[in-house]
NUZALUM-166514 format. One record per residue (C-alpha): residue number from 1; x, y, z. Coordinates in nm, 4 decimals. Example, Ala and Ser with C-alpha at 12.3 -4.5 7.8 and 13.67 -1.06 7.14 Angstrom:
# residues 2
REC:1:1.2300:-0.4500:0.7800
REC:2:1.3670:-0.1060:0.7140
//
This chain:
# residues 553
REC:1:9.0165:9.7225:6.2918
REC:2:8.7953:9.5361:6.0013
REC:3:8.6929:9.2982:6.2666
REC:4:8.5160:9.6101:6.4864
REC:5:8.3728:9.8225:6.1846
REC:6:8.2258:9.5388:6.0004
REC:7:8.0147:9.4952:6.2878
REC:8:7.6600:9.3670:6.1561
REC:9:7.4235:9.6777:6.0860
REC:10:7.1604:9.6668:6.3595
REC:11:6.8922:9.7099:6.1096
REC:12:6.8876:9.5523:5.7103
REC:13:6.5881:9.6322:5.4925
REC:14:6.5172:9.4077:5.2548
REC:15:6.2186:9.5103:5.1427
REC:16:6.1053:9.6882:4.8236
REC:17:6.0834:10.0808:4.8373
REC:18:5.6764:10.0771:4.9337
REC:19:5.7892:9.9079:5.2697
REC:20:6.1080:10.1666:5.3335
REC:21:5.9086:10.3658:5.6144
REC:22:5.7535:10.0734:5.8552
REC:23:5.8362:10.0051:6.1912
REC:24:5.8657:9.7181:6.3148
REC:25:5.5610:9.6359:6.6108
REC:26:5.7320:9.3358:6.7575
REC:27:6.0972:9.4266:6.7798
REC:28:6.3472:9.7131:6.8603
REC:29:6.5059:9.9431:6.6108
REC:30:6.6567:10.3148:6.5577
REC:31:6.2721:10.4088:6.4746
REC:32:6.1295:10.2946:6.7586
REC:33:6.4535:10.3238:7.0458
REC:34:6.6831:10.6212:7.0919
REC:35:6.3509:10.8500:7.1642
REC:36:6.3723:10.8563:7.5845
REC:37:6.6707:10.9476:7.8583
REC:38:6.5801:10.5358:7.9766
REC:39:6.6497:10.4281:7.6033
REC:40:7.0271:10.6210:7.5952
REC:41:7.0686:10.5072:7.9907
REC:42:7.0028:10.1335:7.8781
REC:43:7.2493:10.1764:7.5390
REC:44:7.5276:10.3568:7.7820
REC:45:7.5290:10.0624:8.0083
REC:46:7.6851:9.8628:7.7607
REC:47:7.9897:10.0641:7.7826
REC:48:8.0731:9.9732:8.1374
REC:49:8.1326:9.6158:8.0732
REC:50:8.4910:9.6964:7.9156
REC:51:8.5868:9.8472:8.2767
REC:52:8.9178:9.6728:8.4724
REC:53:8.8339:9.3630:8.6255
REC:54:9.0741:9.2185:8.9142
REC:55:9.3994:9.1214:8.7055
REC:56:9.7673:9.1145:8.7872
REC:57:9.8840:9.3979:8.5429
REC:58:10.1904:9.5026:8.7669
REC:59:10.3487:9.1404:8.6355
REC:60:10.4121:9.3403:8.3203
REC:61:10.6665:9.5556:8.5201
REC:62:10.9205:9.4790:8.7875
REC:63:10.6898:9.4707:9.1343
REC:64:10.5113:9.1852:9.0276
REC:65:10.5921:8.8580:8.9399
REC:66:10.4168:8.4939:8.8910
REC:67:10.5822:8.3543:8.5922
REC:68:10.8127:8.5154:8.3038
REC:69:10.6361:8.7788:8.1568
REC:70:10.6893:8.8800:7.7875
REC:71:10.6074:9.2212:7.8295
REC:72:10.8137:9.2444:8.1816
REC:73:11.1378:9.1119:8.0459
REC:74:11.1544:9.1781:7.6924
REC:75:11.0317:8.9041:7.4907
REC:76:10.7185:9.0464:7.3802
REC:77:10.6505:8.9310:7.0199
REC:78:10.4106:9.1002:6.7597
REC:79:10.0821:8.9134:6.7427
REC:80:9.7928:8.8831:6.4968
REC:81:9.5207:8.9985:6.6808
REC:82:9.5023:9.2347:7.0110
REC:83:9.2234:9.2102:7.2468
REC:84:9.2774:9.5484:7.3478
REC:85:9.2615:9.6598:7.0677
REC:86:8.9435:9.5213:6.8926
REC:87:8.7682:9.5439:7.2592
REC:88:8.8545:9.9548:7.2786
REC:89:8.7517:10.0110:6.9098
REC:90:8.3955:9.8293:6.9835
REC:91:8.2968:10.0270:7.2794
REC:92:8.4443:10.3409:7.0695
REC:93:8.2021:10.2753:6.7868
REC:94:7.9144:10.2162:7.0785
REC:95:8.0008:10.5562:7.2158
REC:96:7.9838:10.7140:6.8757
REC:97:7.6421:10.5451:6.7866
REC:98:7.5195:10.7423:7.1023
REC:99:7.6480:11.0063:7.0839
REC:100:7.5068:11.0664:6.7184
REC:101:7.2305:10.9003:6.8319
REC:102:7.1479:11.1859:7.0925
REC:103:7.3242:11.5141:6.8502
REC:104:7.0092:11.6795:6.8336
REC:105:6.8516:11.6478:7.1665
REC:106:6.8297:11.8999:7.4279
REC:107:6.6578:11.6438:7.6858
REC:108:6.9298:11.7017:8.0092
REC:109:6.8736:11.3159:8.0982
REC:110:6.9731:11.2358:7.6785
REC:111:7.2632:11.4669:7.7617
REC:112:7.3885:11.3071:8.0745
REC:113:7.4194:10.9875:7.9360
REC:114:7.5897:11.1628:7.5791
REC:115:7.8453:11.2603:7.7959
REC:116:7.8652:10.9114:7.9760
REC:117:7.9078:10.8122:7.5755
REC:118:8.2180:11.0429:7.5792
REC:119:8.3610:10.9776:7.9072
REC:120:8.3841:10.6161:7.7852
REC:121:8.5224:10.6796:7.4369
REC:122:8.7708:10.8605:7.5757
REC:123:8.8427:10.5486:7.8364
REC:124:8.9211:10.3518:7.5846
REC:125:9.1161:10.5485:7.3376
REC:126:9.3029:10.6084:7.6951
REC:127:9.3747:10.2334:7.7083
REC:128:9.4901:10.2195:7.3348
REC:129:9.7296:10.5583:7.3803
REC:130:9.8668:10.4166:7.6877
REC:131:10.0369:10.1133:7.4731
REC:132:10.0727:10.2428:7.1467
REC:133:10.1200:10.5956:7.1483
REC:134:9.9125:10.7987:6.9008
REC:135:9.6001:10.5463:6.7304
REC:136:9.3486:10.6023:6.4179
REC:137:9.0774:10.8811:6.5672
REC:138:8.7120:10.7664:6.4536
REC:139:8.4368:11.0011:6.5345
REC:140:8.1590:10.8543:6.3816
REC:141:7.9956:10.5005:6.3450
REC:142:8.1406:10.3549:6.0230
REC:143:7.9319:10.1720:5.7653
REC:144:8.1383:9.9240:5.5466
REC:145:8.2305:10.0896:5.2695
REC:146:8.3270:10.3860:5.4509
REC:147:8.7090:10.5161:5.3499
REC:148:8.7270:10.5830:5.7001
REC:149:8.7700:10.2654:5.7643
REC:150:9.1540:10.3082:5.6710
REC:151:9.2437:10.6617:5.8993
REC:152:9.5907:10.7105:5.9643
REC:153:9.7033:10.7011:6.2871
REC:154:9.7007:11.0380:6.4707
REC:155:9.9729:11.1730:6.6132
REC:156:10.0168:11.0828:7.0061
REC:157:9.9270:11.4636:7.0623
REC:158:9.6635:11.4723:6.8418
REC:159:9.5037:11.1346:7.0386
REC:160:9.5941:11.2827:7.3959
REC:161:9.3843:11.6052:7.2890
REC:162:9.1163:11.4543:7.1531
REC:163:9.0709:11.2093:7.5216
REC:164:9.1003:11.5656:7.7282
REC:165:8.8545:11.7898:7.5128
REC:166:8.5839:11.4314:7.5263
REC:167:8.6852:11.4721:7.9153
REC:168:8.6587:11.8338:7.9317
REC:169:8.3035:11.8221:7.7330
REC:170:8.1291:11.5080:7.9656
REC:171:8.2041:11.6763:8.2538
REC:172:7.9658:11.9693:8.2044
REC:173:7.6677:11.7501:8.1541
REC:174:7.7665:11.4696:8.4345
REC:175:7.5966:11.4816:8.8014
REC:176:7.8632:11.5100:9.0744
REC:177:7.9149:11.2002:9.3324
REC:178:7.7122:11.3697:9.5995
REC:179:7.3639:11.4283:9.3247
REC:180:7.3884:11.0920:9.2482
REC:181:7.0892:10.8555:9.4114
REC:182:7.1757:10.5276:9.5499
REC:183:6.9895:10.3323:9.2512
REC:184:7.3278:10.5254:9.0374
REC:185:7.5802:10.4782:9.2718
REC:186:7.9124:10.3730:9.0175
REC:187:7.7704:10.5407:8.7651
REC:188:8.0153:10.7847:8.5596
REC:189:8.0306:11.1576:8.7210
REC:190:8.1643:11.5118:8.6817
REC:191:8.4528:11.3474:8.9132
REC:192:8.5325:11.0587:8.6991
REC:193:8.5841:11.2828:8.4337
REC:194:8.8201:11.5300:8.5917
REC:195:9.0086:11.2582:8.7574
REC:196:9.0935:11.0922:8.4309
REC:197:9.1532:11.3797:8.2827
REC:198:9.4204:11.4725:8.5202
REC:199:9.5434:11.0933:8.4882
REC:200:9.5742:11.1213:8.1012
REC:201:9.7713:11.4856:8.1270
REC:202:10.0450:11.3724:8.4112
REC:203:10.1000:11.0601:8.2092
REC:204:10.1510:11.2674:7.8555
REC:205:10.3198:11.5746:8.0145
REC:206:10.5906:11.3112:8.2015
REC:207:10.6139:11.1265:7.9193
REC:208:10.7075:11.4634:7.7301
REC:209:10.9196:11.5768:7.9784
REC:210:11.0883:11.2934:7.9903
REC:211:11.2376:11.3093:7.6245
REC:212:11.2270:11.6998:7.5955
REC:213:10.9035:11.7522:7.4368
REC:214:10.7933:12.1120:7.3852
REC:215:10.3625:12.0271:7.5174
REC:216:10.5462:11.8991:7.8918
REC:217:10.4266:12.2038:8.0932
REC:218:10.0588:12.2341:7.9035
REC:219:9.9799:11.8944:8.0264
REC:220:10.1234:11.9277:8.3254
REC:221:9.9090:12.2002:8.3858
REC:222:9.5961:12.0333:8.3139
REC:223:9.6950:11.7896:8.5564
REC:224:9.7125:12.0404:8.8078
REC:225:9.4230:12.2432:8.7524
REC:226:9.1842:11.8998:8.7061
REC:227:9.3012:11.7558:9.0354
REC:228:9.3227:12.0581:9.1969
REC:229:8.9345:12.0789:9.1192
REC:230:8.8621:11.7453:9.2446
REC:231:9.0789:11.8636:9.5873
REC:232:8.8972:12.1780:9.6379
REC:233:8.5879:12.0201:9.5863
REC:234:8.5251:11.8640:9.8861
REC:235:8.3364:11.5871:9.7449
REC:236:8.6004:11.3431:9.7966
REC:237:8.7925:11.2297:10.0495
REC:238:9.0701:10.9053:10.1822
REC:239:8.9069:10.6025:10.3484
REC:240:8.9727:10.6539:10.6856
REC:241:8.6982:10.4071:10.8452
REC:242:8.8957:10.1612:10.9744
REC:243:9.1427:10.3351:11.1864
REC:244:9.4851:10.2094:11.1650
REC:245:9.4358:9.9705:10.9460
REC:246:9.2351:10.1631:10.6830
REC:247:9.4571:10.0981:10.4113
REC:248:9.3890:9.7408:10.4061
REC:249:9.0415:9.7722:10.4648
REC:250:8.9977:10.0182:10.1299
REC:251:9.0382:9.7449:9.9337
REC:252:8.8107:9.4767:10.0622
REC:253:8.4523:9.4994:10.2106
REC:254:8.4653:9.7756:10.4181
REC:255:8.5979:10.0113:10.1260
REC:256:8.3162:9.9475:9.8565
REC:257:8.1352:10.3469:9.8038
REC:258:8.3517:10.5389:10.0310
REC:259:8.4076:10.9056:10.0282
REC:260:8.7910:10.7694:9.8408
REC:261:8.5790:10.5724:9.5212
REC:262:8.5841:10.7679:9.1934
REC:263:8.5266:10.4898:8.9715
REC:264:8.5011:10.1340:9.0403
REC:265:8.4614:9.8219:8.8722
REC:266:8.1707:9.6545:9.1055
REC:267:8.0673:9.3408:9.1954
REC:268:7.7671:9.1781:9.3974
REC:269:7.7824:8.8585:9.5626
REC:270:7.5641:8.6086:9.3513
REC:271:7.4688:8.8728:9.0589
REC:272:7.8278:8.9755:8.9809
REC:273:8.1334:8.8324:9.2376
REC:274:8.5093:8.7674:9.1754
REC:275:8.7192:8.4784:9.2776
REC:276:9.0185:8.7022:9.2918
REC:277:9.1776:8.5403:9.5915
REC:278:9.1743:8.2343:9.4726
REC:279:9.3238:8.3568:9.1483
REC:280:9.5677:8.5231:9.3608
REC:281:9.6871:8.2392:9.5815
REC:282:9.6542:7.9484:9.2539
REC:283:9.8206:8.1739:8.9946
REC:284:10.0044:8.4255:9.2288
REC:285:10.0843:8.8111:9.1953
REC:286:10.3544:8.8101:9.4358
REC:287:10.5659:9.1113:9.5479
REC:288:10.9360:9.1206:9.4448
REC:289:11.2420:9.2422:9.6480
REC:290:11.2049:9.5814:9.4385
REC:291:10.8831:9.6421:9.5665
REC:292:11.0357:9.5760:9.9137
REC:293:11.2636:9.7644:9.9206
REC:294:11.0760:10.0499:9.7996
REC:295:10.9095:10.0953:10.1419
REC:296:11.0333:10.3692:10.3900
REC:297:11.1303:10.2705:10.7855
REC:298:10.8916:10.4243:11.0000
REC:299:11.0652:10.7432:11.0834
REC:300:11.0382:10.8264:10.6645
REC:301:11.3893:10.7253:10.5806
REC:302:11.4516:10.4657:10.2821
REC:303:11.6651:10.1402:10.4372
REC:304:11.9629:10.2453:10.2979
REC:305:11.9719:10.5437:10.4533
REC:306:12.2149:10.5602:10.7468
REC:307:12.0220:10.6331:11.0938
REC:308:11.7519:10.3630:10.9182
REC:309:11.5926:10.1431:11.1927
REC:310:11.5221:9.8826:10.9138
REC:311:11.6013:9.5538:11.0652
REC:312:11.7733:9.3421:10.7951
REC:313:11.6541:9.0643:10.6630
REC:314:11.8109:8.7947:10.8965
REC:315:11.4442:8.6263:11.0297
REC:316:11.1137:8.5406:10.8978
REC:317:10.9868:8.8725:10.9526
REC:318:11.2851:9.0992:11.0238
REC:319:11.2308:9.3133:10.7441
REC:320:10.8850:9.3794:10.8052
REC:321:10.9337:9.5313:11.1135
REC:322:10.9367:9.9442:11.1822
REC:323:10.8575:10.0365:10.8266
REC:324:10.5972:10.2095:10.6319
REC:325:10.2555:10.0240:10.7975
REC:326:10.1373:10.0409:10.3882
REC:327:10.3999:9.7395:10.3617
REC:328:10.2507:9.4807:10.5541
REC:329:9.9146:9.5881:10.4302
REC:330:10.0240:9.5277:10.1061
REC:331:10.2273:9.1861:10.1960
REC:332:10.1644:8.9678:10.4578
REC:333:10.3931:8.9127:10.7623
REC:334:10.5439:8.5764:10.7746
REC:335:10.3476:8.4192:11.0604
REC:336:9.9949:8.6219:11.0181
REC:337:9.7080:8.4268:11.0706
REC:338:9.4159:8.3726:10.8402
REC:339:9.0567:8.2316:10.7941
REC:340:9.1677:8.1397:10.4039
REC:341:9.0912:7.8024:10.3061
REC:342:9.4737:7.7764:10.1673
REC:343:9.5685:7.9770:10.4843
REC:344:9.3491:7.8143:10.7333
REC:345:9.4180:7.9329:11.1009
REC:346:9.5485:7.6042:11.1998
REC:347:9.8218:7.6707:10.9597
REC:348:10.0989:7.9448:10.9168
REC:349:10.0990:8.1705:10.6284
REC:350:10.3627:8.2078:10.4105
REC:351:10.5457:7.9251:10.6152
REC:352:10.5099:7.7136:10.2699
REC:353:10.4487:7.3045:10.2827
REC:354:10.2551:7.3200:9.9307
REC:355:10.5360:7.3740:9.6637
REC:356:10.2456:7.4299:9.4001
REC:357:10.1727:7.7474:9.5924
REC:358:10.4050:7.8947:9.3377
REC:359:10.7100:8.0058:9.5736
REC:360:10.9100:8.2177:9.3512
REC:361:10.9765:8.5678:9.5277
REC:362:10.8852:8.4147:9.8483
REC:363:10.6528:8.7249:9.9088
REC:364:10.2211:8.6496:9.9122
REC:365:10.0263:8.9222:9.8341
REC:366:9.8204:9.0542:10.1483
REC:367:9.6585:9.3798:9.9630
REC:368:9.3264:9.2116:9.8453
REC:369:9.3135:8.9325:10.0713
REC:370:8.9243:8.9121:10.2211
REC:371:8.8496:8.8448:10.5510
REC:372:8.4866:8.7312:10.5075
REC:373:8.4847:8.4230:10.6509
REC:374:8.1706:8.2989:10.4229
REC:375:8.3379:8.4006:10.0734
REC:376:8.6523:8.2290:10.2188
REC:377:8.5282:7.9267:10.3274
REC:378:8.2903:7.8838:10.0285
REC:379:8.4303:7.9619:9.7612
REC:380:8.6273:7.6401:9.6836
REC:381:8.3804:7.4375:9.7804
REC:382:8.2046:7.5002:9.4232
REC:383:8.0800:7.8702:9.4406
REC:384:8.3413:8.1102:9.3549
REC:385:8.1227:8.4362:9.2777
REC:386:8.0510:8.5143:9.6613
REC:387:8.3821:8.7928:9.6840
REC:388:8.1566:9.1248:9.6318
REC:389:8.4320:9.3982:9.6917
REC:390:8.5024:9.6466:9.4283
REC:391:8.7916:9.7219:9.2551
REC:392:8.8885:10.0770:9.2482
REC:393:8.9794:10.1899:8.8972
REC:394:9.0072:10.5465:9.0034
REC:395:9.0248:10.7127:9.3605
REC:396:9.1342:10.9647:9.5250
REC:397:9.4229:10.8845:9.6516
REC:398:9.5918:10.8732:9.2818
REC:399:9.4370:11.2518:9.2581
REC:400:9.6537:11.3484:9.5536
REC:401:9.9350:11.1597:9.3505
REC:402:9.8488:11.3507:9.0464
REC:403:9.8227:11.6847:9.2322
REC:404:10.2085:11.6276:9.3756
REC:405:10.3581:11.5120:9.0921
REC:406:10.2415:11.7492:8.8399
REC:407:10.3426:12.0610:9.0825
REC:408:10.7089:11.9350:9.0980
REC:409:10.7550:11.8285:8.7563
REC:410:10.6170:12.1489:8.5952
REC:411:10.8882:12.3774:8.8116
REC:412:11.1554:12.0844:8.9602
REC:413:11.0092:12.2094:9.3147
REC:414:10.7013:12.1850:9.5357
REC:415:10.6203:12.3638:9.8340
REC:416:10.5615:12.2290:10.1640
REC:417:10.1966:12.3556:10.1673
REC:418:10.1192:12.1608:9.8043
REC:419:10.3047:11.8468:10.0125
REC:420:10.0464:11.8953:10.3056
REC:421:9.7931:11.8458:10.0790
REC:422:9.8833:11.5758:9.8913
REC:423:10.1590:11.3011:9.9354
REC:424:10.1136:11.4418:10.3136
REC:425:9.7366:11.3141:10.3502
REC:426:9.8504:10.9649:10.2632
REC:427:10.1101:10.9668:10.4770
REC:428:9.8681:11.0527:10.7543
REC:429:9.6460:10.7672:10.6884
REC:430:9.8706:10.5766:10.7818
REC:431:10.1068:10.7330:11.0595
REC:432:10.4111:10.8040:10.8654
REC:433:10.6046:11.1254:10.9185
REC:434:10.5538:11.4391:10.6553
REC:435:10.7369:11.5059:10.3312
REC:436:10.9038:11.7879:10.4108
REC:437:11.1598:11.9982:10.1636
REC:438:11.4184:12.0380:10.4744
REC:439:11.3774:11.6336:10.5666
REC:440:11.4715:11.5973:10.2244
REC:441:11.8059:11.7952:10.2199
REC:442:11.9073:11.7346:10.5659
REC:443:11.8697:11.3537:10.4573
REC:444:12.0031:11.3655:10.1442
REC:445:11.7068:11.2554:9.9536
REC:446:11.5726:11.3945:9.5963
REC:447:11.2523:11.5181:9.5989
REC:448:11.1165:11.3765:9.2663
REC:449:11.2803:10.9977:9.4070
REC:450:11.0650:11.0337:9.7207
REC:451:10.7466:11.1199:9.5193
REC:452:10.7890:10.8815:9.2942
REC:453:10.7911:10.6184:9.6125
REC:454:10.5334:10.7510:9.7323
REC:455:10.3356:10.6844:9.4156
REC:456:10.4625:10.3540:9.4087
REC:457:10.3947:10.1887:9.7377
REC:458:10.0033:10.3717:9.7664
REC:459:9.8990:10.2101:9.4404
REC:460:10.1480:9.9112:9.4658
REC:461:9.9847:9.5966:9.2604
REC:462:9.7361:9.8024:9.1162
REC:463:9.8452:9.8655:8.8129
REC:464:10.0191:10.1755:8.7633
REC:465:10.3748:10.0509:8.7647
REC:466:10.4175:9.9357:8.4224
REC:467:10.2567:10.2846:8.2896
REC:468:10.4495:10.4915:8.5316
REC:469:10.8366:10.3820:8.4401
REC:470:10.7285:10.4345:8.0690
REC:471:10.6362:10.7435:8.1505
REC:472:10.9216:10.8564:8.3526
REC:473:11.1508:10.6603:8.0435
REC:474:11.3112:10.4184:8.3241
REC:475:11.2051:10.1158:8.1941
REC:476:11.5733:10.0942:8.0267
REC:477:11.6939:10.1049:8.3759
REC:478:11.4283:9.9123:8.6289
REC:479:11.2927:9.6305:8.3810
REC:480:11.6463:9.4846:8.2383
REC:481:11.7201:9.3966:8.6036
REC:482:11.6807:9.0059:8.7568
REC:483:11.3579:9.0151:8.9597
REC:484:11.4629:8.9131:9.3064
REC:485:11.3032:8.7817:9.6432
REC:486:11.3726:8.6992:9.9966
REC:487:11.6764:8.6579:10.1731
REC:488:11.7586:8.3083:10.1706
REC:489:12.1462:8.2658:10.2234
REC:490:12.2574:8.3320:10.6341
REC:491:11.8339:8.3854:10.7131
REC:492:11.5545:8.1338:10.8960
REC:493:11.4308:8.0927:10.5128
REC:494:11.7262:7.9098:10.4527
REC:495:11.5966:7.6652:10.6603
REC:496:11.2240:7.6753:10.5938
REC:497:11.1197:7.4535:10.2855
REC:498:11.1183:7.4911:10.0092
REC:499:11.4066:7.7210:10.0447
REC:500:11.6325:7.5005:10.2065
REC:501:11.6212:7.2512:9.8897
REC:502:11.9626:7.3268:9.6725
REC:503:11.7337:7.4101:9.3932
REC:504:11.6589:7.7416:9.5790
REC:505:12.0183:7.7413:9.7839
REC:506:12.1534:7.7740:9.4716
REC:507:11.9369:8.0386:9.2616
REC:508:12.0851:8.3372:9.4890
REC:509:12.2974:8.6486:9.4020
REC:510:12.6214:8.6771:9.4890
REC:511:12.4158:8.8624:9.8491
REC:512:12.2092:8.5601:9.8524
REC:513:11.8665:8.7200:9.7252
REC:514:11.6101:8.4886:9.5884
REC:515:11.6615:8.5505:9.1755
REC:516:11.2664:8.4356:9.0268
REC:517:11.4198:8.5492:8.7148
REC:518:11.7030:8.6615:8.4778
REC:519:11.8250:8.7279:8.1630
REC:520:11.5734:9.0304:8.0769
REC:521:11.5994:9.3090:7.8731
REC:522:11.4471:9.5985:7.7341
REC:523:11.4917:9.8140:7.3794
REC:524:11.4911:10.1430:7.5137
REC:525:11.4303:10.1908:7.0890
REC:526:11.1906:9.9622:7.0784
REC:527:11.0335:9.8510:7.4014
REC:528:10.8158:10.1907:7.5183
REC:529:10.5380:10.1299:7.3031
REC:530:10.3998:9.7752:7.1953
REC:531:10.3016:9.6965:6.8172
REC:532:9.9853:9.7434:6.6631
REC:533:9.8068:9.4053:6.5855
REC:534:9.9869:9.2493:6.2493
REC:535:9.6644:9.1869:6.1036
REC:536:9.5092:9.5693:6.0899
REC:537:9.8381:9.6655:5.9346
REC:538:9.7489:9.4057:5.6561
REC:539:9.4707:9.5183:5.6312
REC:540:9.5466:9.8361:5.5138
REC:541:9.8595:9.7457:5.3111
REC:542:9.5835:9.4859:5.1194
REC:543:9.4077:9.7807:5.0845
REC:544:9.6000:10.0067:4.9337
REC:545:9.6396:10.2317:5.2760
REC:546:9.9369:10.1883:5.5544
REC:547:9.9145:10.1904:5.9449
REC:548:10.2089:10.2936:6.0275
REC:549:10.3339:10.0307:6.2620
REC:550:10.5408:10.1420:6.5881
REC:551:10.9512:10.1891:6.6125
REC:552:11.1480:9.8590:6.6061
REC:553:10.8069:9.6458:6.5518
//
């Protein structure tokens, strides 16, 4: 923590006492900034640069996979330093310095962007609770010398609270999406804030529910009021403008500032762009047989289920056929043509004659996969910035999410009216039958299974998973397990390079599934949180102070 409260002082007088009141005429300082709504706008900019770019977070967790993972299987090892963690702790003590900075205004434009100040520190004390459980609170900027320097960690609680009331706060002084002029657009908003907040209390109130705590139905009830705000609002709405295929089309181009964006992560082609894609197809973030499977046949029922039309896995595309329409949206159909430049329409994707193409689930990732024919065909060629879509940190499907599963974990039941307007409007999107309570129990489903599916394929590979079976304390179960692909034994693939090679023949299960990897575990004592950066616990120890470090670490 030294490394972010030692920051250099913005402003060192070195002068004798005569000198202690100038101001500086040719540079800028506390005396002469912080006086307009412009000057706090500019200083809450900063804060945005610590948002989510395009990553491949769901590696960390069993739907994912590119290469072993230390967090996925186990192997995770304490390290010095944590970029999370000195990253989150700057823009915290940027947040602070504004919102101190700003205490005694009443100016409504100083006040909007006080509450951006807060929205943002309680971001990133969100990303530091998320990982390790309850952190050191700081309120204030820190000089130094300041004992503060060594607060104990807060309780998890205590943390959780203290990200709600920031939430709860911003949100009175922030416009809503619809105020907002078009100079603004992706600014923070009364929407971002309820939206996180009702993020934040699902994931403490299922984590609490999860191992008996006594707070489970106070969160959960935040979650449900805060989304049920957002619902009710009418501000927001799903992505719908690309018929059919409006799932896909979210995510690329065609989504960027729809009625479904809460908060993104923007980009501009030559001012700001992404070579996700690329990063995509060179490093891959390929879906695994669990994520798969997870998808329903078309008539709702899981492919297990008897009465399932799912077609078995016995040809290229066998198993793509009549199922959920989010799972070749997500991954792409053996076959599919492309304008890619690794995926050129003279070629067949996913038939593989480039082993570097990193072949180990078999699966390539479809979700993300831009159609713009300039940006594809350009990008490689030396200029890799011209991919402009947004990611979507928050939207509103997750609210609908959020909505469902905080109804049915709070009471172990949910209407079919709270159904019809949640988990119900995604299914519409994209043609699939209704959630229903009696197509539950005449199928022999469980309700909380088929939420938590639903969850799971509408914000597959991006980057809830990992979160999400912490949460629900089934990482002990999911995360030990080999991470598995295609069907290679008795299929085409067998057949195909490079599956045909023995080196692939032969890395099957006994059903003759793909295995990308084995041999992982998980510390069900251990494994839920991650430890705190080695050298901020020395620090305090040299100091005379502890940080307590997490279970097992």
């Amino acid at each position: 923590m030294r490394i972010i409260y030692l920051l250099s002082l913005s402003i060192i007088w070195t002068s004798c006492k005569n000198d202690l009141n100038l101001v500086s005429k040719d540079s800028i300082t506390d005396a002469t900034f912080w006086k307009t709504g412009s000057d706090f706008k500019l200083a809450a900019n900063n804060l945005y640069n610590g948002l989510d770019r395009f990553g491949s977070e769901d590696t960390e967790s069993d739907i994912a996979f590119n290469f072993p993972n230390s967090v996925s299987n186990g192997n995770l090892q304490p390290s010095e330093i944590s970029d999370q963690w000195n990253s989150s702790y700057g823009y915290i003590r940027s947040a602070n310095n504004i919102l101190e900075k700003g205490a005694a205004s009443t100016d409504a434009e100083i006040k909007r962007y006080m509450a951006e100040a807060k929205f943002f520190r309680a971001w990133y004390y969100w990303k530091l609770l998320r990982i390790y459980g309850g952190v050191p609170l700081i309120t204030k900027v820190l000089s130094a010398d300041d004992p503060a320097l060594f607060t104990a960690r807060s309780s998890r609680t205590e943390t959780a609270d203290l990200i709600l009331k920031d939430l709860d706060e911003a949100k009175n002084d922030l416009p809503v999406q619809s105020d907002l002029p078009s100079s603004d657009i992706g600014r923070i908003t009364k929407g971002a804030a309820l939206a996180l907040a009702a993020r934040v209390a699902l994931f403490e109130g299922s984590w609490e529910k999860s191992r008996g705590g006594a707070n489970a139905t106070i969160y959960l009830d935040m979650a449900i009021t805060a989304s049920s705000v957002l619902i009710n609002s009418g501000t927001y709405d799903l992505y719908t403008g690309s018929a059919s295929q409006s799932y896909r089309y979210l995510f690329l181009e065609a989504g960027d500032d729809s009625r479904e964006t809460i908060l993104d992560r923007r980009y501009a082609r030559n001012i700001i762009g992404h070579d996700t894609p690329y990063q995509y197809d060179q490093d891959g973030y390929n879906p695994t047989r669990k994520l798969a499977d997870l998808y329903l046949d078309k008539n709702g029922l899981p492919i297990t289920s008897t009465g399932t039309l799912f077609q078995g896995y016995n040809t290229f595309s066998s198993e793509f056929q009549d199922r959920d329409p989010r799972m070749t949206m997500t991954m792409i159909i053996p076959g599919t043509l492309t304008n890619r430049v690794f995926f050129p329409v003279t070629k067949v994707a996913n038939w593989p004659d480039k082993p570097q193409r990193n072949f180990n689930t078999g699966y390539i990732l479809y979700k993300y996969m831009s159609e713009d024919p300039v940006a594809n065909n350009s990008g490689r060629l030396g200029d890799e910035s011209l991919f402009d879509y947004d990611r979507h940190l928050i939207r509103y499907a997750e609210v609908l999410l959020i909505y469902a599963e905080a109804v049915y974990e709070k009471s172990d039941a949910i209407s079919d009216n709270d159904l019809d307007l949640s988990i119900n409007r995604l299914r519409d999107r994209v043609n699939m039958p209704h959630l229903t309570n009696t197509f539950v129990t005449a199928n022999g489903l469980n309700m909380r299974t088929e939420i938590r599916r639903e969850r799971t394929v509408e914000l597959a590979l991006e980057g809830f998973r990992y979160d999400d079976i912490r949460r629900w304390k089934t990482a002990e179960t999911e995360l030990p397990q080999d991470v598995k692909g295609i069907k290679i034994t008795g299929t085409d693939w067998a057949t195909r390079a490079p599956y045909s090679d023995p080196s692939y023949l032969n890395k099957v299960d006994a059903n003759g599934f793909l295995i990308a990897e084995t041999g992982r575990k998980f510390d069900p004592n251990r494994d839920y949180l991650q430890p705190l950066p080695t050298k901020e616990v020395a620090f305090y120890s040299a100091n005379g102070k502890t940080l307590e470090q997490n279970q097992g670490w």
